[in-house]
C-alpha positions as CSV (number, residue, x, y, z in Angstrom):
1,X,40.2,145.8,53.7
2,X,37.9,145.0,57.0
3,X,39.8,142.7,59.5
4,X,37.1,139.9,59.9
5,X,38.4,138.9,63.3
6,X,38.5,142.6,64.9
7,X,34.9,142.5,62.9
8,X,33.6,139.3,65.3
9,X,35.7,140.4,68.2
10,X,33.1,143.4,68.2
11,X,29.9,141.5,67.9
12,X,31.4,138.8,70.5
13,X,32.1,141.6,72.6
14,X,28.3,142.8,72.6
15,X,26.8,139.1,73.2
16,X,29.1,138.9,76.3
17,X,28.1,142.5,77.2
18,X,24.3,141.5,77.0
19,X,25.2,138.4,79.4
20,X,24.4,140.8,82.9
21,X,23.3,144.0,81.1
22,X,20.7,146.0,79.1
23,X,21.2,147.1,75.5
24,X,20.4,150.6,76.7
25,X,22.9,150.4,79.5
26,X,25.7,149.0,77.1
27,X,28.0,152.3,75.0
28,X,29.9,152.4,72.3
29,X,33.1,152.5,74.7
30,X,32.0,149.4,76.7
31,X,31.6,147.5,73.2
32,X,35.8,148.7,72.4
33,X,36.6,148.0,75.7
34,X,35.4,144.4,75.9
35,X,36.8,143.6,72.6
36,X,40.0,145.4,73.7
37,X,40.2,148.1,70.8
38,X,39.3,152.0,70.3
39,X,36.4,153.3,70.0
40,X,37.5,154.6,67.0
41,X,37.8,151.3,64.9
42,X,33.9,150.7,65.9
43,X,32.9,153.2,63.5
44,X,35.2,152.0,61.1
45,X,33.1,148.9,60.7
46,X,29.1,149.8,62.2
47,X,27.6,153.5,62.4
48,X,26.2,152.6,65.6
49,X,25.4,150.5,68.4
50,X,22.1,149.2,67.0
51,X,24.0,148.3,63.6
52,X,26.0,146.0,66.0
53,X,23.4,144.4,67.1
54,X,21.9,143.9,64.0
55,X,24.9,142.5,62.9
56,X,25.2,140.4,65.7
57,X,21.2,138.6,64.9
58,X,22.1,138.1,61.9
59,X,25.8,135.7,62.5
60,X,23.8,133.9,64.5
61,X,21.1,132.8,62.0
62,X,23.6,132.9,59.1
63,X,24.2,129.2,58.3
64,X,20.9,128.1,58.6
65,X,19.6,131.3,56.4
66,X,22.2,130.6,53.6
67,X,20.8,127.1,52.7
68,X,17.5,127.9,53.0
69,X,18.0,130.7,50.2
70,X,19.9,128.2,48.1
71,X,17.0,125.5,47.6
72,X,15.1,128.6,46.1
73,X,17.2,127.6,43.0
74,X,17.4,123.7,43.5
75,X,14.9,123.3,41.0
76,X,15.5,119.5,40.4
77,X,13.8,118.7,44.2
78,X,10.5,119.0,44.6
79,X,8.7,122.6,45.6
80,X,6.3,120.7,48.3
81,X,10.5,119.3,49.7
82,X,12.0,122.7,49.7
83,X,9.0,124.3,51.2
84,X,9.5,121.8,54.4
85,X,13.3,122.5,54.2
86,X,12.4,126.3,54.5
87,X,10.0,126.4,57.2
88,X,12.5,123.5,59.0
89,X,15.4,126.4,58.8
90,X,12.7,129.1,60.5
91,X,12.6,125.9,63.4
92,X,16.2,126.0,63.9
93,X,16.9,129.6,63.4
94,X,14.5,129.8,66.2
95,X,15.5,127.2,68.3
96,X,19.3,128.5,68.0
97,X,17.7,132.0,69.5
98,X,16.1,130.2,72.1
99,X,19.2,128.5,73.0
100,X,21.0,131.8,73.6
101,X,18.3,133.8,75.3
102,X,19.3,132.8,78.7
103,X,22.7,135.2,77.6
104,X,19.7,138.1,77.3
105,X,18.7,140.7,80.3
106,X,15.9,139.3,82.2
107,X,14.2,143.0,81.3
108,X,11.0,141.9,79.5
109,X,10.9,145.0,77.7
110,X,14.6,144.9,76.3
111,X,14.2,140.8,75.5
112,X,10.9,141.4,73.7
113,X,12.6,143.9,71.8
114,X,15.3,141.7,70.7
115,X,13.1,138.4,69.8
116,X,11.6,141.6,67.7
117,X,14.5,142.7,65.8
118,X,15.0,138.7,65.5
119,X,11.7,138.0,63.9
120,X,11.9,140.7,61.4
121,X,15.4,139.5,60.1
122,X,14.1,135.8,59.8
123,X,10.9,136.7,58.1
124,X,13.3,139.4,56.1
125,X,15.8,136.7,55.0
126,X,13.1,134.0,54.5
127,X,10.2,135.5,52.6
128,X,12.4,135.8,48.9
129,X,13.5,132.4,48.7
130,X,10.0,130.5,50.3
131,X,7.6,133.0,47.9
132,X,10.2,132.0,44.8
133,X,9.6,128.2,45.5
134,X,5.7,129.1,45.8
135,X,5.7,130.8,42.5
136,X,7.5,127.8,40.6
137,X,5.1,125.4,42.3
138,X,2.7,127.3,40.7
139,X,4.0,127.5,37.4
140,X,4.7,124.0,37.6
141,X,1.0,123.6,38.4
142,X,1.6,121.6,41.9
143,X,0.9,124.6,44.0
144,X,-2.8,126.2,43.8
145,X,-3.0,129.8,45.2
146,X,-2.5,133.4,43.5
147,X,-0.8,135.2,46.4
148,X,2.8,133.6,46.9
149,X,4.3,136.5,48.6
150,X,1.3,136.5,51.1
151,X,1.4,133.4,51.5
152,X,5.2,132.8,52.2
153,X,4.7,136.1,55.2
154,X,1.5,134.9,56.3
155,X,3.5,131.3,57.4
156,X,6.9,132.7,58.3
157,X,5.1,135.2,61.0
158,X,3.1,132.7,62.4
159,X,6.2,129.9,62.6
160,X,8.6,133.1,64.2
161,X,5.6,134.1,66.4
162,X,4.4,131.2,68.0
163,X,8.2,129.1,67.8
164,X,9.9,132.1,69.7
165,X,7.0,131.6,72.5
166,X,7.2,135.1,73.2
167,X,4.2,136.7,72.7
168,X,1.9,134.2,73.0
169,X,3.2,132.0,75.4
170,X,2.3,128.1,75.0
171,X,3.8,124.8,75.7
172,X,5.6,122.6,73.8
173,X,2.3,120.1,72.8
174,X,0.4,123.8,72.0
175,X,3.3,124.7,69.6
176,X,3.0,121.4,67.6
177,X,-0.6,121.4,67.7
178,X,-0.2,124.9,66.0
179,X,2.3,123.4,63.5
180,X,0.0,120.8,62.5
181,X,-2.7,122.8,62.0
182,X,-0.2,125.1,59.8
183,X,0.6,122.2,57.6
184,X,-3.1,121.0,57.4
185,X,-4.4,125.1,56.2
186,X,-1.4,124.6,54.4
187,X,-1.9,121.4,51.9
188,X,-6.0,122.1,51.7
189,X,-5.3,125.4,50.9
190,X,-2.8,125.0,48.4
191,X,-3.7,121.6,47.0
192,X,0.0,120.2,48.3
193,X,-0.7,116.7,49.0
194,X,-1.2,115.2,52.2
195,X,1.6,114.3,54.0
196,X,4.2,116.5,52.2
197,X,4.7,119.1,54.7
198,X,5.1,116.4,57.3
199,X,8.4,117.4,57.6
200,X,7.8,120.0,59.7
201,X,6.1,118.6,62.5
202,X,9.2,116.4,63.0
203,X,11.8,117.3,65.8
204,X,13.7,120.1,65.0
205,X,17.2,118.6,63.9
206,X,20.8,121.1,64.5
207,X,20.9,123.9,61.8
């Protein structure tokens, strides 16, 4: 059976790692080094350096992931109140990356490429359980559009796009503006009533 703590004492080991160098600079053996076992026991648990980093995005977003999946089957609250709750989670997911990019190389190639392997696990993780909610707001008849799926991508990517401030770079007042023009595209073009999304321009609260 995996030992969980030899299990985080390799992902830990990276994060610190990734404090003062590159991804491309950092082996397998300065992984087991820093966590103070063999190399050996790395491939026990990940098949590679990159599977450690993949592992290592996705502790980080875990908690606020997990309860965003589980309102995709809280059917007794309200599709238009889950559909906030999810898009609040893809706030705080980012803002809990944003929190520890100062722990990422100031290489703007390497960092892009990270908030890119970050993006595609969020929008990954989130898409099922947002396009689920859309389809039983649908069935329910509260929720007016044939393309769930499309939907649910089309708003994750542009909430993981413009919240990590990565590519297209924007102050605090631009990202809100773009939020609340998200919400407004959003209720006209699925027929959610005014105000119901509101939850999402609010201040991003601790995941």
């Amino acid at each position: 059976m995996p030992d969980l703590k030899k299990y985080d004492r390799i992902l830990d080991a990276l994060h610190q790692l990734l404090e003062d160098q590159t991804l491309q600079n950092i082996s397998v053996s300065d992984i087991a080094k820093k966590a103070g076992i063999g190399k050996g026991s790395i491939y026990y648990y990940f098949p590679s350096k990159e599977a450690i980093l993949d592992a290592l995005i996705e502790r980080n977003y875990e908690k606020p992931l997990k309860t965003a999946k589980s309102l995709a089957g809280q059917t007794e609250i309200s599709p238009f109140t889950r559909m906030a709750m999810i898009l609040q989670a893809c706030r705080n997911s980012s803002d809990a990356f944003l929190s520890q990019d100062n722990t990422v190389t100031a290489n703007a190639q390497e960092s892009a490429f990270l908030h890119q392997k970050y993006m595609n696990h969020l929008i990954a993780e989130l898409k099922p359980s947002l396009t689920e909610i859309i389809r039983q707001g649908i069935a329910a008849g509260e929720i007016h559009f044939e393309y769930p799926a499309a939907l649910a991508e089309i708003v994750l990517i542009v909430l993981a796009v413009k919240l990590n401030n990565t590519f297209l770079s924007a102050t605090a007042e631009d990202s809100e503006d773009t939020i609340r023009g998200l919400v407004a595209l959003l209720e006209r073009g699925t027929g959610v009533p005014e105000g119901a999304l509101n939850y999402l321009t609010l201040p991003a609260a601790d995941s």
